[in-house]
Backbone as JSON, one array per atom type, in Angstrom:
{
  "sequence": "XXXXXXXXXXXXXXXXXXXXXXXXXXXXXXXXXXXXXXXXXXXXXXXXXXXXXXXXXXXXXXXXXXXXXXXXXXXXXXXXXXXXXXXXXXXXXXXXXXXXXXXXXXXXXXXXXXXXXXXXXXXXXXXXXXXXXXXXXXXXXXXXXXXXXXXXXXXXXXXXXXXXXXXXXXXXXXXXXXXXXXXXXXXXXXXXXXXXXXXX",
  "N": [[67.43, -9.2, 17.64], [65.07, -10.05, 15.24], [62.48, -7.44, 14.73], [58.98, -6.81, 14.54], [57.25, -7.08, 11.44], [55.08, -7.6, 10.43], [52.36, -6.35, 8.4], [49.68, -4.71, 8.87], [46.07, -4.51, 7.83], [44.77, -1.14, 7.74], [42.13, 0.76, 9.67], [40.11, 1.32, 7.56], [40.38, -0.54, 5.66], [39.59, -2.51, 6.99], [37.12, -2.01, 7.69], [36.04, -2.03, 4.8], [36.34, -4.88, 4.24], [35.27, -6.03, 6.39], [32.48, -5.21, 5.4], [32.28, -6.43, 3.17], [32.3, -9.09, 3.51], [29.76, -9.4, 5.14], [28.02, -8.57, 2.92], [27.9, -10.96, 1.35], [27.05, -12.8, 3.12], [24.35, -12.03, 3.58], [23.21, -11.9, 1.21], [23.45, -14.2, 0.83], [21.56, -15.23, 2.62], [18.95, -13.72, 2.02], [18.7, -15.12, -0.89], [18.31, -18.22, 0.47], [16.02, -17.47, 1.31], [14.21, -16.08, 0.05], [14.07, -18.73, -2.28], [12.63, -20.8, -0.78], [10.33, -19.42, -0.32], [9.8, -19.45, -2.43], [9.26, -22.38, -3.17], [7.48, -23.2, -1.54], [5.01, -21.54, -2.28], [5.03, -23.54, -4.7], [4.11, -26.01, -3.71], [1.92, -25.04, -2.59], [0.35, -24.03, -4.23], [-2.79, -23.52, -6.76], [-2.61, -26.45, -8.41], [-4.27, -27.19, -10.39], [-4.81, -25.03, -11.96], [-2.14, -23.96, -12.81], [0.52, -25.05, -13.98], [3.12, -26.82, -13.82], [6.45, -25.42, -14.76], [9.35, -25.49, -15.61], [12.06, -24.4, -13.68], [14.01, -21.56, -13.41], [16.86, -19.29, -14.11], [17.34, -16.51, -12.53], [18.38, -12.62, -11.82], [19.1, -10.66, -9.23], [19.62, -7.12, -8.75], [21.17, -6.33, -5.7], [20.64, -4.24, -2.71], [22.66, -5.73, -1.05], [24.49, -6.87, -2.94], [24.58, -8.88, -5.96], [22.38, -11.12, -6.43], [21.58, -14.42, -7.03], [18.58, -16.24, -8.49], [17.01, -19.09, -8.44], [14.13, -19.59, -10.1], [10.63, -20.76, -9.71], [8.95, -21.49, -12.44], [5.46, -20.86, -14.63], [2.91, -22.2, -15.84], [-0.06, -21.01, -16.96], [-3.18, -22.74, -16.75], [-5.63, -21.49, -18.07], [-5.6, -19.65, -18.97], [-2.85, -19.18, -20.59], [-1.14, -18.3, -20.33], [2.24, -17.37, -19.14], [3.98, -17.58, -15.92], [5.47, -15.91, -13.37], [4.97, -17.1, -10.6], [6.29, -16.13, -7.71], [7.11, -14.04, -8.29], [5.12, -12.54, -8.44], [3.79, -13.13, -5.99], [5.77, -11.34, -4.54], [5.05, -8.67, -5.22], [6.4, -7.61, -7.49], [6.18, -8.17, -10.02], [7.49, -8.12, -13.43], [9.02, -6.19, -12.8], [11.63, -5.24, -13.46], [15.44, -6.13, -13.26], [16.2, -4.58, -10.57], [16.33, -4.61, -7.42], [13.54, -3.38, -5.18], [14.24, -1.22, -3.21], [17.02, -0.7, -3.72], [16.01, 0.91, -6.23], [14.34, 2.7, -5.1], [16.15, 4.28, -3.49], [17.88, 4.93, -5.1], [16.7, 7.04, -7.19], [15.82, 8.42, -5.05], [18.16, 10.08, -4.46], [18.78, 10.96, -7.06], [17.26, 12.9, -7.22], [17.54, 14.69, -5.24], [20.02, 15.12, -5.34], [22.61, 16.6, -7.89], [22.66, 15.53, -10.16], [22.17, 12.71, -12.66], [24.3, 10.97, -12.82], [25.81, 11.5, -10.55], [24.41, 10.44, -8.75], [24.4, 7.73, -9.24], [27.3, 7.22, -9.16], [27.26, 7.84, -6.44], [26.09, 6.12, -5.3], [27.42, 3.89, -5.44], [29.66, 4.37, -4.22], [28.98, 3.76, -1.46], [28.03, 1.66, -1.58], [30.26, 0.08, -2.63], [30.04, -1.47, -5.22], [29.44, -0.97, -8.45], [26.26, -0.28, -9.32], [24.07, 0.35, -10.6], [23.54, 2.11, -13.67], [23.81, 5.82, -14.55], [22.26, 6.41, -17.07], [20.27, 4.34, -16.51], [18.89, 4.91, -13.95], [17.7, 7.43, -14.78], [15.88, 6.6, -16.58], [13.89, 5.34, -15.08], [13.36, 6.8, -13.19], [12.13, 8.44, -15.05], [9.9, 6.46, -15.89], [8.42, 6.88, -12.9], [5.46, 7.98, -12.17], [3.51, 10.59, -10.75], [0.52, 11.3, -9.26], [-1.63, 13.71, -9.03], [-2.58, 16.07, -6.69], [-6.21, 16.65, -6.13], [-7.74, 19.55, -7.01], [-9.44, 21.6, -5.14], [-12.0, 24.07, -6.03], [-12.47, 27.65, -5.31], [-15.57, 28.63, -4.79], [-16.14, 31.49, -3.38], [-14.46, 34.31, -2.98], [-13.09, 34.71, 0.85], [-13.84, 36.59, 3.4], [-12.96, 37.43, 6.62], [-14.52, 38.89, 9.4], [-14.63, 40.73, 12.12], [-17.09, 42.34, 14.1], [-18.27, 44.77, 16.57], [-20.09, 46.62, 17.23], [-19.75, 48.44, 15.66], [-19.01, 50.78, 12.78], [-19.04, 50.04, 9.73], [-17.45, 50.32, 6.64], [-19.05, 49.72, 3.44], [-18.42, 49.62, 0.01], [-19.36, 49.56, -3.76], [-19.28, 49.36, -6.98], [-18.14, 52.43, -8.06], [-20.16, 53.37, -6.46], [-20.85, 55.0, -3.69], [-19.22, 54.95, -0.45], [-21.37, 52.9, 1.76], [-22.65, 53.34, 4.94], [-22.76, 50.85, 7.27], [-24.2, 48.64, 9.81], [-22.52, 46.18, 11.42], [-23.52, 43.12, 12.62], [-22.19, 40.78, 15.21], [-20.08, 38.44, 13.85], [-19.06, 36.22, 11.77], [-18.76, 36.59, 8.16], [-19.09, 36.12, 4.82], [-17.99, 37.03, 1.96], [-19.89, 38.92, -0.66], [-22.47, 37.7, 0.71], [-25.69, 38.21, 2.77], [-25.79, 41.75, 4.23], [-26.36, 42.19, 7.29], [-28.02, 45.02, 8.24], [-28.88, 48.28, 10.11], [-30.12, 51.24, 10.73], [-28.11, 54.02, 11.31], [-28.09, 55.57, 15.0], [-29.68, 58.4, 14.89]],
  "CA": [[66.09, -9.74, 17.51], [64.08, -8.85, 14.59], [61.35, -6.68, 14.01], [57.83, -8.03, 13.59], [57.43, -6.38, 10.28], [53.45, -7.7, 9.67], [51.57, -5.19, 8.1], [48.2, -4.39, 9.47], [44.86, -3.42, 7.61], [44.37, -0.21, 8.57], [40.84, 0.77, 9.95], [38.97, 1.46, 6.85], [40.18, -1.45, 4.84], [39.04, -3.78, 8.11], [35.33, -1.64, 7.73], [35.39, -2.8, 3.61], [36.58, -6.57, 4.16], [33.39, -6.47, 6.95], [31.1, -4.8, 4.5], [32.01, -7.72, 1.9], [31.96, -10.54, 3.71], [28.33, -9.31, 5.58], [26.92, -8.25, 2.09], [27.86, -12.19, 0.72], [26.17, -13.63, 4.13], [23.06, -11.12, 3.73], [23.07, -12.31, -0.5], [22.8, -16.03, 0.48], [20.21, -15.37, 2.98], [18.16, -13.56, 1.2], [18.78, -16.13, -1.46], [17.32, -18.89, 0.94], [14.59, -16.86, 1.96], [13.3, -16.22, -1.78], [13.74, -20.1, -2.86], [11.44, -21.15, 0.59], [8.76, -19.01, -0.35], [8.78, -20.3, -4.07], [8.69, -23.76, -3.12], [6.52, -23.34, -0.56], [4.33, -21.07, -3.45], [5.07, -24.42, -5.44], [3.44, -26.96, -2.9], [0.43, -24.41, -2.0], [-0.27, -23.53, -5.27], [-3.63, -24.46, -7.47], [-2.7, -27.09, -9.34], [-5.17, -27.73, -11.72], [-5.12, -24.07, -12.51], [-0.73, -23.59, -12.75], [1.16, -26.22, -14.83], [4.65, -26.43, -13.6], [7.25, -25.72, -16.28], [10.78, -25.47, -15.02], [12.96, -23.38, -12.94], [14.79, -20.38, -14.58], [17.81, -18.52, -13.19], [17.62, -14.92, -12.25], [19.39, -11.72, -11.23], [18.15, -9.37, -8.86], [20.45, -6.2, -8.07], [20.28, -5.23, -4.25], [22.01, -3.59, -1.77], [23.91, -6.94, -0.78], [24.93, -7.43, -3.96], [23.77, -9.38, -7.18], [21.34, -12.09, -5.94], [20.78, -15.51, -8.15], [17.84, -17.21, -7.96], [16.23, -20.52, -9.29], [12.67, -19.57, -9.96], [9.51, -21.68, -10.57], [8.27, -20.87, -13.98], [4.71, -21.68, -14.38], [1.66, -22.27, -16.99], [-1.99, -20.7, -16.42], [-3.66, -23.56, -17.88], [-6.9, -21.24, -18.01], [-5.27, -18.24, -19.78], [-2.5, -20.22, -21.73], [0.09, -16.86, -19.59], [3.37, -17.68, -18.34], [4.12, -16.39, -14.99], [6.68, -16.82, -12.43], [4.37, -16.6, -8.85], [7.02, -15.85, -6.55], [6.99, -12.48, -8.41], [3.25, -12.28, -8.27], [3.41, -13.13, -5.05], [6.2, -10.36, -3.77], [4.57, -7.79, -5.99], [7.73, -7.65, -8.07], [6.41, -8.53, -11.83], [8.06, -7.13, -14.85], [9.67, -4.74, -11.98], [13.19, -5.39, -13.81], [16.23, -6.28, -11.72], [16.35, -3.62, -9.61], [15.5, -4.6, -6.08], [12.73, -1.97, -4.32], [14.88, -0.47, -2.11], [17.73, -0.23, -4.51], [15.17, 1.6, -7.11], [14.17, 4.02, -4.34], [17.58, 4.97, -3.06], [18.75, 5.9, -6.78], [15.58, 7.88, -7.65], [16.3, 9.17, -4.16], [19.42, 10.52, -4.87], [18.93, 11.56, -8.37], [16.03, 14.04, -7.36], [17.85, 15.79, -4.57], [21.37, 15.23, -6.35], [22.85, 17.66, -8.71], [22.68, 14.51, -11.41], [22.02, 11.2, -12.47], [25.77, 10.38, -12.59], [26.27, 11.3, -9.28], [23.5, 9.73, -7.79], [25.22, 6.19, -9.52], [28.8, 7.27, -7.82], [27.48, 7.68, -4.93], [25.31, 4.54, -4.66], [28.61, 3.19, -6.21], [30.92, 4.52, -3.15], [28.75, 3.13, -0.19], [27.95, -0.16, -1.21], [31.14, -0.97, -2.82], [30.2, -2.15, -6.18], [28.49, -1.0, -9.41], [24.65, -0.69, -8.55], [22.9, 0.99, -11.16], [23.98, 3.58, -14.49], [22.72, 6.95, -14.85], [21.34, 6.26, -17.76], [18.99, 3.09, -15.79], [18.44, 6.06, -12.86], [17.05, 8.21, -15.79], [14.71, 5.65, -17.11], [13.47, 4.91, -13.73], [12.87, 8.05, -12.57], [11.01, 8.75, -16.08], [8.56, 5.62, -15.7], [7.77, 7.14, -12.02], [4.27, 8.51, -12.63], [2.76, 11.0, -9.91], [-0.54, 11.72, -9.27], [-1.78, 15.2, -8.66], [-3.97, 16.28, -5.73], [-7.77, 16.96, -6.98], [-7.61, 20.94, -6.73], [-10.68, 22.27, -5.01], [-12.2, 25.27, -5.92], [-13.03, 28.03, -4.23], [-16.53, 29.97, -5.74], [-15.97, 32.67, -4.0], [-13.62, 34.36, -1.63], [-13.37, 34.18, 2.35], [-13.3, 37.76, 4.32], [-13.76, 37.43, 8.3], [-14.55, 40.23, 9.98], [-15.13, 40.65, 13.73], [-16.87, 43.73, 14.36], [-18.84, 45.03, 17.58], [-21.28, 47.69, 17.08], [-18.95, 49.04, 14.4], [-19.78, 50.74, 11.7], [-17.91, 49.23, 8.42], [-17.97, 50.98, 5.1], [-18.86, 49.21, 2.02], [-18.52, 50.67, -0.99], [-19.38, 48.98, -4.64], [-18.7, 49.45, -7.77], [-19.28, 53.4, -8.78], [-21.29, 54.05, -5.54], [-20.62, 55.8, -2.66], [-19.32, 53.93, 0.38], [-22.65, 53.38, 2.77], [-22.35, 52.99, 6.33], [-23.55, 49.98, 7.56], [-23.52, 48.31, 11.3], [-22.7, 44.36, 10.94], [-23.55, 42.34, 13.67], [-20.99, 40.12, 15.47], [-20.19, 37.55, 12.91], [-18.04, 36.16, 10.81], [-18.89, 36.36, 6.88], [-18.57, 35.48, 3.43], [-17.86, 38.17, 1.2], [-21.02, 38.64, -1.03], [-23.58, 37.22, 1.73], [-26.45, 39.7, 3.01], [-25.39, 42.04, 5.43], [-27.6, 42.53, 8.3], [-28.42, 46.67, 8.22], [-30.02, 48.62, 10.91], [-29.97, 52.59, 10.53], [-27.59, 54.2, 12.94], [-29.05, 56.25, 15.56], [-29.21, 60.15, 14.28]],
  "C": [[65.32, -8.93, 16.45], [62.74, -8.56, 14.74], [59.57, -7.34, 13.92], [57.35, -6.57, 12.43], [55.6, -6.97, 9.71], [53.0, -7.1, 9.27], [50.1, -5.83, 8.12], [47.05, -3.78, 8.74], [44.92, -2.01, 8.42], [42.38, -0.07, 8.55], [39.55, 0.97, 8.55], [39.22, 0.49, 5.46], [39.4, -2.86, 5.53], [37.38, -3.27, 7.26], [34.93, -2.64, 6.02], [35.75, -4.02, 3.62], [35.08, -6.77, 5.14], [32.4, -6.21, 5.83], [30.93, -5.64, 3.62], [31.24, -8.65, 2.43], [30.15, -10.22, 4.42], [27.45, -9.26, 4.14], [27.01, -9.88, 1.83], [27.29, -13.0, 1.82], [24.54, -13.1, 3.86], [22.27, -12.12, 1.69], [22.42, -13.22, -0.08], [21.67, -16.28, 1.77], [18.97, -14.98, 2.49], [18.08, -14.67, -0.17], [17.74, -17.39, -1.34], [16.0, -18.4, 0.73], [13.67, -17.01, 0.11], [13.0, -17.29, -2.65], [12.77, -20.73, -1.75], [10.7, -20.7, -0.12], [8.44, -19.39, -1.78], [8.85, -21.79, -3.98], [7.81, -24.3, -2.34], [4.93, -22.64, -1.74], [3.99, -22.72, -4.27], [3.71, -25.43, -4.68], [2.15, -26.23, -2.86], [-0.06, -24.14, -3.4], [-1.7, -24.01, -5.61], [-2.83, -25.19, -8.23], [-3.03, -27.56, -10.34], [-5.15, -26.29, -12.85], [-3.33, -23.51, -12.75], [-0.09, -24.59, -12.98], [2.76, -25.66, -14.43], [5.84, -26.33, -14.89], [8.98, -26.21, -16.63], [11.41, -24.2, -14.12], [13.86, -22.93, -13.58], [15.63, -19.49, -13.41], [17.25, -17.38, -13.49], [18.39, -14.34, -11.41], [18.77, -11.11, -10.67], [19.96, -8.67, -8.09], [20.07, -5.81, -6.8], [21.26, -4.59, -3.56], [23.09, -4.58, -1.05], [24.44, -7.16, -1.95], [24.33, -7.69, -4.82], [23.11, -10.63, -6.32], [21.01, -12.98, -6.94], [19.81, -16.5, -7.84], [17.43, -18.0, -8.79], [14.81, -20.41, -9.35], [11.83, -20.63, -10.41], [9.3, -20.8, -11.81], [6.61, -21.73, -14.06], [3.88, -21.38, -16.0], [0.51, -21.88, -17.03], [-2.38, -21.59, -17.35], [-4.97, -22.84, -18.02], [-6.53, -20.11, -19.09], [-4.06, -18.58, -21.05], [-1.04, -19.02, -20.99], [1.14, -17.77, -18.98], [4.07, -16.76, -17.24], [5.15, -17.34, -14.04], [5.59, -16.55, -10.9], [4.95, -16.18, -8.02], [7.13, -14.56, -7.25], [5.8, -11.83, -8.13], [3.2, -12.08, -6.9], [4.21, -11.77, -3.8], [6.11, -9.06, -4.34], [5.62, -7.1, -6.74], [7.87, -8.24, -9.57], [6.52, -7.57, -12.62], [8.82, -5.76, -13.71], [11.38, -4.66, -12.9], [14.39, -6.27, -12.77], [16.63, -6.25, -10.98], [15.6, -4.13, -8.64], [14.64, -3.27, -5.83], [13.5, -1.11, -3.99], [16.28, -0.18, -2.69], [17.29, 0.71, -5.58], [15.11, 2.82, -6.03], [14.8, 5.38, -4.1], [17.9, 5.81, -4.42], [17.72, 6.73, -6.78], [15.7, 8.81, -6.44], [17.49, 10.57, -4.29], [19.83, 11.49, -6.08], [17.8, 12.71, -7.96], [16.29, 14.93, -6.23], [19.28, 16.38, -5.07], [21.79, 16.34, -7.34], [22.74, 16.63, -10.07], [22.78, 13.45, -10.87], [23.21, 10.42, -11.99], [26.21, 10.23, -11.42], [25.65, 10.61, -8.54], [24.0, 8.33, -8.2], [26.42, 6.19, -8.88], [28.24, 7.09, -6.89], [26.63, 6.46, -4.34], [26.71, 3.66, -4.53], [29.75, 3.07, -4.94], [30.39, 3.72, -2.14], [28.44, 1.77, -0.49], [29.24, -1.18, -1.87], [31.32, -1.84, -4.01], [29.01, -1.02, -7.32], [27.53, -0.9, -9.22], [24.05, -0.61, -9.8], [23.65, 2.21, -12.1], [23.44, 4.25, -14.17], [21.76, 6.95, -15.61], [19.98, 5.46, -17.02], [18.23, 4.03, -15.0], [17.57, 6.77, -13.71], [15.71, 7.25, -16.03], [13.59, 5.55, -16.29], [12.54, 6.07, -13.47], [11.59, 8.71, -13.93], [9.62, 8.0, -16.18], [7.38, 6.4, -14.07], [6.5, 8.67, -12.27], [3.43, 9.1, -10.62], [1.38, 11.67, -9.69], [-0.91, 13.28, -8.33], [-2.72, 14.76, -7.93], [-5.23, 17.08, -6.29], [-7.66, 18.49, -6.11], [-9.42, 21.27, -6.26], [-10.82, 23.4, -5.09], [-12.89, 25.76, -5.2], [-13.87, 29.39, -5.19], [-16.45, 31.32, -5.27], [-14.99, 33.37, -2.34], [-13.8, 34.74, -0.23], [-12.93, 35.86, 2.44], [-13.93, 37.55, 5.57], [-13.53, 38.34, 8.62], [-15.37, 40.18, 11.01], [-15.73, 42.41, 13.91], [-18.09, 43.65, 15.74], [-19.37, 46.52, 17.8], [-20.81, 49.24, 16.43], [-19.12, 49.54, 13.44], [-18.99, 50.78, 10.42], [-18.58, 49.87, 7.12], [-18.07, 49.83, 4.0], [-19.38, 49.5, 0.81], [-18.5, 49.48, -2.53], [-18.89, 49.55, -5.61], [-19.26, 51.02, -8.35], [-20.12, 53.88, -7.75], [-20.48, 54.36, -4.23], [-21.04, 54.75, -1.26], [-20.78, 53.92, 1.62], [-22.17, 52.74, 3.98], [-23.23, 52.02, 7.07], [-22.89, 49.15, 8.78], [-23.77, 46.57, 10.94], [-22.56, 43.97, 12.43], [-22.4, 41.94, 14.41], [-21.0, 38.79, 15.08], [-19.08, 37.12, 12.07], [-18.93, 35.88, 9.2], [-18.47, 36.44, 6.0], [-19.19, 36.78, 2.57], [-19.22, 37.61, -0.18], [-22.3, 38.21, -0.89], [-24.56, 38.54, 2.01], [-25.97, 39.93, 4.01], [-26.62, 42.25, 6.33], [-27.04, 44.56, 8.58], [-28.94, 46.95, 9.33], [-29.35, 50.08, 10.45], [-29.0, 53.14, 11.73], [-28.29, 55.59, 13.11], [-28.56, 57.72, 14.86], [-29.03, 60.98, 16.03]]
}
């Protein structure tokens, strides 16, 4: 009797045949989802103010994959601008064709990473395909513009001092430290001190 001689995926070619076939189900939902809301965009639109023009293919790179969509293309009949709304509307104009969350991840990666290159391998290893060059990662990461925190100054500096019927030297510039009893207080260096004579 022979043999059954089948050969078997082993476990981590099963995990990348799942990871395909889910990213190409995840693609063509997202897919749907993004033609709904521009024909639904289409129907709700102004009309009088958005001249329809045609529908234009696009690419968007994401973490499922490449993504093609059929966009509206439109007309501002007020401004004479050509805009696509379904970008307008997912705050996604002139972004390129880097999905969000594919942009993130790389810029992620590249700024804790030892390099750009690697931060593209290694997008490259977990999802299984191509994502994004170094060079693109570079670019990216160069457009990202951070805003500094408004520095407050400080006129003049903080000393607290707890004292209790203490008597604290302070000595200026050139003069001879004088002995003086400070209340119980906290103050700001350069403030008046409160004086009293100590007893003889």
């Amino acid at each position: 009797m022979e043999k059954n001689i089948t050969k078997y995926p082993n476990l981590k070619e099963i995990e990348q045949m799942v990871w395909r076939q889910l990213q190409d189900t995840f693609s063509s939902v997202m897919k749907n989802i993004l033609e709904d809301m521009d024909q639904q965009i289409a129907e709700e639109r102004d009309k009088k103010g958005y001249r329809l023009i045609d529908k234009r293919k696009y690419h968007i790179t994401s973490i499922f994959g490449e993504i093609e969509l059929n966009r509206n293309y439109y007309r501002d009949r007020e401004t004479g601008e050509y805009v696509f709304l379904l970008d307008r509307y997912l705050e996604f104009e002139d972004a390129g064709s880097f999905s969000p969350l594919i942009e993130e991840v790389a810029i992620e990666l590249a700024v804790q990473g030892p390099s750009y290159r690697k931060a593209a391998s290694t997008l490259e290893t977990l999802l299984g395909y191509r994502v994004i060059s170094h060079e693109a990662i570079r670019q990216h990461l160069l457009q990202v513009s951070s805003i500094p925190k408004k520095r407050e100054h400080v006129h003049q500096p903080v000393l607290f001092v707890e004292v209790d019927g203490l008597f604290v030297k302070r000595q200026g510039k050139r003069k001879k430290g004088k002995r003086r009893e400070k209340s119980r207080s906290s103050s700001r260096l350069g403030s008046q001190w409160e004086t009293s004579k100590p007893e003889e």
